[in-house]
N, C-alpha and C positions, 0 to 999 in steps of 0.2 A: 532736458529738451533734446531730444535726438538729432537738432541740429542747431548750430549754437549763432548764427545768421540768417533771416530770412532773404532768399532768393526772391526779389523781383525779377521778372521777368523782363523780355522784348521784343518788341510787338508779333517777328515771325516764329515766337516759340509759346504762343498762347493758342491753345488747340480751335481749330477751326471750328465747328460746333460750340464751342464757349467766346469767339472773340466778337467783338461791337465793329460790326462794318461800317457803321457811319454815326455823324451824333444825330441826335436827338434834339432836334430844334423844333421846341412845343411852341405854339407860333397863337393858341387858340383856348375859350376856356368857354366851357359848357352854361349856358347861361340859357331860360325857356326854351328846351329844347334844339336851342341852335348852336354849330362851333361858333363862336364870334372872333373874328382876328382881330389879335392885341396887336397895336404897331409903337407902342412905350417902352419902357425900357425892360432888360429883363438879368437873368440872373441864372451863369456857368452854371454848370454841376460837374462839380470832380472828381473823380472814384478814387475811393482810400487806396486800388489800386494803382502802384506807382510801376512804370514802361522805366527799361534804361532804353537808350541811344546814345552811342558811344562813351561817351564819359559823362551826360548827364542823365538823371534820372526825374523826374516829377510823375504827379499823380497823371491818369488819362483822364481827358475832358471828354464827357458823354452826352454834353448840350447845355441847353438850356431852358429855363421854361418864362412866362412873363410873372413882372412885377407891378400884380393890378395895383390902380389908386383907389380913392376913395367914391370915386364917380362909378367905376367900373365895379364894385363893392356892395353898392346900394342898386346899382343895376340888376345884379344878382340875389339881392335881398328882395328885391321887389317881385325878381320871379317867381321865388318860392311864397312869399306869402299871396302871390295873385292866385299862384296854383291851388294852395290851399283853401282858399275866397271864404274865410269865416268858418270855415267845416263845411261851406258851399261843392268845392270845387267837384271835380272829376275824381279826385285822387282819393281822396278824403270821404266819398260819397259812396263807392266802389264798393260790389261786394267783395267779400273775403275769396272768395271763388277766381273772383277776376284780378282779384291781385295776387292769386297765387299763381295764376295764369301768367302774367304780366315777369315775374319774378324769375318762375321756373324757366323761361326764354332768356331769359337774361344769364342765369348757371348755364345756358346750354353753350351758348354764345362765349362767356367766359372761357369754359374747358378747353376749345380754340384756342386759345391764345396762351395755351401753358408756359410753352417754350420761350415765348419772349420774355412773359412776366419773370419767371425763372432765370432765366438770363441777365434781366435786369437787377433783381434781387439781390444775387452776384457782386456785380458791378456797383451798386449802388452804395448799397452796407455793409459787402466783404463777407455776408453771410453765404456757408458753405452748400455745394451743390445737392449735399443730402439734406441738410435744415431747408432751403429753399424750397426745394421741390415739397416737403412737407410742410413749409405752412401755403402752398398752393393748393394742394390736394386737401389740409385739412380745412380750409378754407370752404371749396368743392361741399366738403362732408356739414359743413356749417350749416351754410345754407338750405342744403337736403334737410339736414336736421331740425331749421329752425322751420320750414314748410309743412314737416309735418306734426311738428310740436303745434302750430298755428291752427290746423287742421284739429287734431286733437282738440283742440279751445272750443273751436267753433264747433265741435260738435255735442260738447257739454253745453252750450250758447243756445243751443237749434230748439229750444223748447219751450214750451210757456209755463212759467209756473203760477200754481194757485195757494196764497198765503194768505189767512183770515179775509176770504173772500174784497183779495184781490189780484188780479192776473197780473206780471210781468213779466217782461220778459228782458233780461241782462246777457249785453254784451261787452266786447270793452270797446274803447272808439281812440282814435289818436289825439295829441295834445297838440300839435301847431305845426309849427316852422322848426325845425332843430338843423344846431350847428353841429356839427360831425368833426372830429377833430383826433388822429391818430397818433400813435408811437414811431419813433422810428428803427423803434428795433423786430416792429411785427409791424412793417406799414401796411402792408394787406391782409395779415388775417385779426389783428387787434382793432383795426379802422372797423373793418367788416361785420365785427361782432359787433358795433352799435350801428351803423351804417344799416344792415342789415334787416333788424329788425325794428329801427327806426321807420325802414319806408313800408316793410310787407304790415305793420298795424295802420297807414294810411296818413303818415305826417309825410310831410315833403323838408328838403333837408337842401342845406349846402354844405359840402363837402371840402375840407382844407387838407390837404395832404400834410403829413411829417416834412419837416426840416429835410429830414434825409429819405429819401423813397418814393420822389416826385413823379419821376418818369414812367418809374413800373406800374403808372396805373395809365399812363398814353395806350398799350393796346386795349384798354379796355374802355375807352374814353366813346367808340360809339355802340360799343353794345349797351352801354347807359342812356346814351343819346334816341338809337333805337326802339330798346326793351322798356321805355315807362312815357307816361303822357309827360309832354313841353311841362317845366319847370319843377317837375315832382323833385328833379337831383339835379343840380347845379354845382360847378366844382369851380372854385378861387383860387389864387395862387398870388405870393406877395408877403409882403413884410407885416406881421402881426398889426401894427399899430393902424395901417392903411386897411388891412381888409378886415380882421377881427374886432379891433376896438372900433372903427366902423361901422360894423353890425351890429354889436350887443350896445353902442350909444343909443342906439333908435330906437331900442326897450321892444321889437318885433320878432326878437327870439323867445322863444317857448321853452323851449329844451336846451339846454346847455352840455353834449356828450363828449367828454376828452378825455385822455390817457396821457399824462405827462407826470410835469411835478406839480406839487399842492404849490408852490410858489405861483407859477404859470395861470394855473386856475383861482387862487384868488384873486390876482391881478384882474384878471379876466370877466370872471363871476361880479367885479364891483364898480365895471365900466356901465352895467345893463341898471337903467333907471329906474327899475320899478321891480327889486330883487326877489320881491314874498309872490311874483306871477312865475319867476325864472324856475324851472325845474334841474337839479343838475347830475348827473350820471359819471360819477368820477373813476380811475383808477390812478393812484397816486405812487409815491414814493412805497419801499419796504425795505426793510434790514433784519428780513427773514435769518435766525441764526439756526447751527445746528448743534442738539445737545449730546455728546455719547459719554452715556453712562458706564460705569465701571462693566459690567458683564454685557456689554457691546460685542455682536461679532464682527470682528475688526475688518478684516477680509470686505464685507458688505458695507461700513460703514468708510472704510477709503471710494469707493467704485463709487457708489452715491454720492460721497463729498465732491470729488472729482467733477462728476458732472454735473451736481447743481451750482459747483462754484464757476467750472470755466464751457459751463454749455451757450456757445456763441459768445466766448471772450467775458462773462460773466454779465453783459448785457440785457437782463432781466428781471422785469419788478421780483419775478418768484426767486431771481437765485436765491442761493445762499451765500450772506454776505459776513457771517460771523461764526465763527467754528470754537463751540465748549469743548473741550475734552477731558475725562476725568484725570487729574494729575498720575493715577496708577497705570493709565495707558499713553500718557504723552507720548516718552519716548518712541514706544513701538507704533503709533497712528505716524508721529510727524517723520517717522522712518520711511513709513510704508506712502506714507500721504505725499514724500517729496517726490521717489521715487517710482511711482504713477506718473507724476506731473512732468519728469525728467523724459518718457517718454512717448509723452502726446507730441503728435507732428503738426508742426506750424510749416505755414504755406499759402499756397494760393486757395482761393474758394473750389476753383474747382478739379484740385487735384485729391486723388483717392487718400480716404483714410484721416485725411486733415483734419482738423479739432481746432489749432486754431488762426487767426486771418485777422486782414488788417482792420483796422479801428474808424469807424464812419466819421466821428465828430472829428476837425483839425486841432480842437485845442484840449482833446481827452487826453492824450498820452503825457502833454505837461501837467495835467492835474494827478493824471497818477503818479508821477514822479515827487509832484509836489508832496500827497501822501504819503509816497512810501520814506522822503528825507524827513517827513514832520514824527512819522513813525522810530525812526533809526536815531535821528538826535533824542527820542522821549526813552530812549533804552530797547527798542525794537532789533530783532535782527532778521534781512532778510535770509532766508536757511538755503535755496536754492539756488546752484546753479544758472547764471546769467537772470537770476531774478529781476526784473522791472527795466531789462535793457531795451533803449526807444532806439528804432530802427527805423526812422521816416512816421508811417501810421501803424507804424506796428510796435507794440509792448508785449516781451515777454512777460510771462504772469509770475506774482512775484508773493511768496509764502511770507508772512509777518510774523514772527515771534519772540517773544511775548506783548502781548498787547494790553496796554489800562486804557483806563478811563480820561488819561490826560491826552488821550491822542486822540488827533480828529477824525480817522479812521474808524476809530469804534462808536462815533455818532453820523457818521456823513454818510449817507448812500452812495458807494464810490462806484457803481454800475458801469465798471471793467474787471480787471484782470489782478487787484490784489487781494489776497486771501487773508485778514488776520485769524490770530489763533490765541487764544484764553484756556489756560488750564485752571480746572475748578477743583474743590478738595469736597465743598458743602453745594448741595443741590438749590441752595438759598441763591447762589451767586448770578447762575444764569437767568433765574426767575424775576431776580431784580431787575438785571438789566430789561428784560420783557417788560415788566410792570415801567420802569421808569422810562422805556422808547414813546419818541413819538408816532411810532408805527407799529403796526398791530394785523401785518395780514396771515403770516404762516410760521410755521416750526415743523423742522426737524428732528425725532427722537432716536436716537440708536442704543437699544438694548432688550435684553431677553427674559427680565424678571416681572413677570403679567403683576407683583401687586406692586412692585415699584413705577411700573409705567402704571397702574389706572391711578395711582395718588396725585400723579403728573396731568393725566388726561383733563381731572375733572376742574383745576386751577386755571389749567393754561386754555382748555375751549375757552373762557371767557377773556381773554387777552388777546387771541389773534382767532381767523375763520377758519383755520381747517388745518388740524395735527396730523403730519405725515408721520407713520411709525416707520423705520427702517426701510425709509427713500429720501429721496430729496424732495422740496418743493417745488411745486407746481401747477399748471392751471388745469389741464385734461384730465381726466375728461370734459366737454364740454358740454355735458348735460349737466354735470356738480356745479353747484354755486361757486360763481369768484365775487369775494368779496372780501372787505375789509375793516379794521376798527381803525379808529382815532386817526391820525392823517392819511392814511393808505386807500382809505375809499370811500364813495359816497353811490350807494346804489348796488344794487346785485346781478351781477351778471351771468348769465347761463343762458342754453339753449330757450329754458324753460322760462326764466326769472326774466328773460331782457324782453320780449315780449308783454311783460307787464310793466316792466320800466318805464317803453317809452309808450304805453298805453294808461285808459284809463275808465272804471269800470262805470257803464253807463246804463240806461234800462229806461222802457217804455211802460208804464204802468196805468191803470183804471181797473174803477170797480166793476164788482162780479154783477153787472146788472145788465136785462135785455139791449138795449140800445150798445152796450159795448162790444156785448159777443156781439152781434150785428156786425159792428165795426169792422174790428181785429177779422171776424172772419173773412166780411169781402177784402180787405186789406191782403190776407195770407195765401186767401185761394185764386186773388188775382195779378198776386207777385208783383204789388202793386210797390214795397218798399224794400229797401237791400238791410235795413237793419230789422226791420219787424219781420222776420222771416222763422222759417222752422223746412226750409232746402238744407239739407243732407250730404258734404261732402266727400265722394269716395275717395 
């Protein structure tokens, strides 16, 4: 680490462009259309960012938001399913036209508000000023993408077909009421991908922001309010048990969309009474590892490990969270691999070049400690450099080697900043571990011998979704499928694929006889219906 201390800052040497002029007291929560003000209790938020003053330092307080109850809960549940009225409603009845209409005002609206969202981002998660501004902007590109991916649908949709004389015609149509429920290590662009295209297929949604990432969606709170009819999006805030178990008790949710742990989500998933109507959209846990094979170019496989291990503090379903290397290359990888890691600059978010920054959750840094002593009494050694030093919310990242099977590190999704390391001899070893995880969404492969990688390819496609050859893991692009096996995910998500997620393929049909063309035609020629249609979106 190029510097063996993290500098906190005080308050007049935090650059004026990046500092929080006042808190953020969210006072209001989006419920049919209306702010409604909360006046019950509510709940700080403190930035992993920690201020000195004179000899003391603590985290900065950036506000707070409220802590609905259960009254306030079902208040908002009832919005959205009134909105929705049976597949009745305005929202849900809309053509594809006017919700793209409706949507595209709403991205325009957003753009506006870059700098604060980014700002908050910041502040909130300790995510750095270059990652911020990117999952804002990719965010931006989502939406673009998922309007005209939509677009596309409906124009394969716009037609009648005739099958052993009889005409239909198939669109897809929305499934209810869905709960919306984000990360908080992507609170706006991971929320967004199911948020997203939750509401442009025509369900109406309420929206729970992440643990961590509450605020940064305050500038955006009336471009939501504005840009769609009273109760299509409604957004809660508050203690799981008061507003979530709340809702999914009433058995009035539809869709069930979250990005957490699979613990979270089963709890969750078995609060709702009537489980065989509940639809659920999962992104879970993973323990994506990476394998480099004997004729690996090493060079390339440091640079990638680096970054899928400690990109945003290793805080990501897709890192990589388990490193093979073939015992002929140990030495020279965990050489090359420390000293890479020795120097990334730790720091503030938004100081140039940083890599890495303080840690959101208050009680991560003891669990990584936890780990890395459960690691080092089972025969582990940490090999770097101020390895695993906790500095308030910050953790230097902390290299593990050698790693078994008796440490908890090499089952636990530890989604921070320690790296273990496994040297293999037989290509059996890392394959096991895959086979015997309870997670199954990516790999890793570094090496140059095409018949040794496709013996690899064709085993491991059916173990996890998607083998990255000499990269790291990850999600982008975002027209590729994200998905998962076995605890890691339930549902597919993409540009393309979340669109049908939170839809579902419906169709108007009759026979090929006089009285029906009759029909369907005055129907078509006098734009008498928004689904029975064959209009044309440019």
């Amino acid at each position: 680490m190029n510097n063996s201390e993290i500098q906190f800052p005080e308050i007049n040497q935090i650059p004026k462009e990046h500092s929080i002029e006042q808190s953020i007291e969210l006072k209001q929560y989006l419920c049919n259309g209306e702010l409604i003000t909360w006046n019950g209790s509510t709940q700080d938020v403190l930035s992993p960012i920690y201020i000195k003053h004179n000899n003391d330092i603590k985290p900065l307080r950036l506000g707070s938001f409220p802590l609905l109850n259960k009254e306030a809960s079902l208040q908002v549940l009832n919005s959205a399913v009134s909105a929705y009225d049976l597949g009745k409603g305005v929202w849900p009845t809309m053509t594809v036209k006017k919700r793209i209409e409706h949507m595209s005002a709403f991205v325009k609206a957003m753009k506006e508000k870059r700098l604060e969202v980014v700002k908050l981002l910041m502040w909130e998660i300790g995510k750095t000023l270059k990652d911020s501004e990117k999952e804002f902007d990719r965010t931006i590109d989502y939406i673009t993408d998922t309007i005209n991916a939509l677009k596309e649908l409906d124009h394969d949709s716009s037609r009648l077909k005739n099958e052993q004389g009889i005409y239909a015609q198939i669109r897809r149509g929305p499934l209810g009421v869905v709960l919306c429920m984000g990360p908080y290590n992507y609170p706006l662009n991971e929320t967004f991908c199911t948020l997203i295209p939750a509401l442009i297929m025509g369900n109406t949604v309420i929206l729970k922001p992440a643990k961590h990432g509450v605020l940064l969606l305050c500038p955006l709170i009336d471009a939501f309010k504005n840009c769609f009819p009273p109760g299509v999006i409604n957004i809660i805030y508050g203690h799981g048990k008061e507003t979530v178990g709340t809702i999914m008790e009433s058995g009035k949710i539809d869709v069930f969309a979250f990005i957490g742990s699979s613990k979270t989500a089963n709890i969750i998933k078995k609060l709702h009474p009537k489980p065989n109507r509940l639809r659920s959209v999962l992104g879970l846990e993973a323990k994506n590892p990476a394998i480099i094979l004997p004729d690996a170019d090493l060079q390339l496989a440091v640079e990638e490990c680096v970054l899928g291990t400690l990109s945003f503090n290793g805080q990501r379903c897709t890192a990589l969270k388990m490193i093979f290397v073939h015992e002929n290359l140990k030495d020279k990888f965990l050489e090359l691999f420390i000293n890479k890691i020795n120097m990334l600059k730790a720091g503030m978010p938004w100081e140039k070049d940083v890599m890495l920054t303080p840690l959101p959750e208050s009680d991560k840094p003891r669990y990584m400690k936890d780990l890395i002593d459960d690691a080092c009494q089972l025969g582990a050694k940490v090999l770097n450099t101020n390895g695993g030093h906790v500095q308030q919310s910050f953790v230097f990242p902390a290299v593990l080697y050698p790693v078994n099977n008796k440490m908890r590190v090499y089952h636990e999704e530890q989604f921070g900043p320690v790296i273990p390391i496994i040297s293999f001899s037989k290509i059996e070893e890392p394959i096991n571990y895959m086979v015997e995880s309870n997670y199954g969404q990516q790999v890793s492969i570094f090496g140059n011998n095409p018949d040794k990688i496709a013996q690899l390819i064709d085993p491991l496609v059916n173990q996890v979704c998607r083998l990255n050859l000499n990269s790291q893991c990850q999600r982008s692009p975002d027209v590729y499928p994200f998905n998962g096996r076995k605890d890691s995910a339930e549902g597919t998500l993409s540009v393309f694929d979340a669109l049908r997620v939170f839809s579902i393929r419906t169709m108007v049909a009759g026979k090929e006889n006089d009285i029906n063309k009759s029909l369907i035609s005055a129907i078509l020629e006098g734009r008498k219906s928004n689904f029975l249609s064959t209009d044309y979106i440019l």
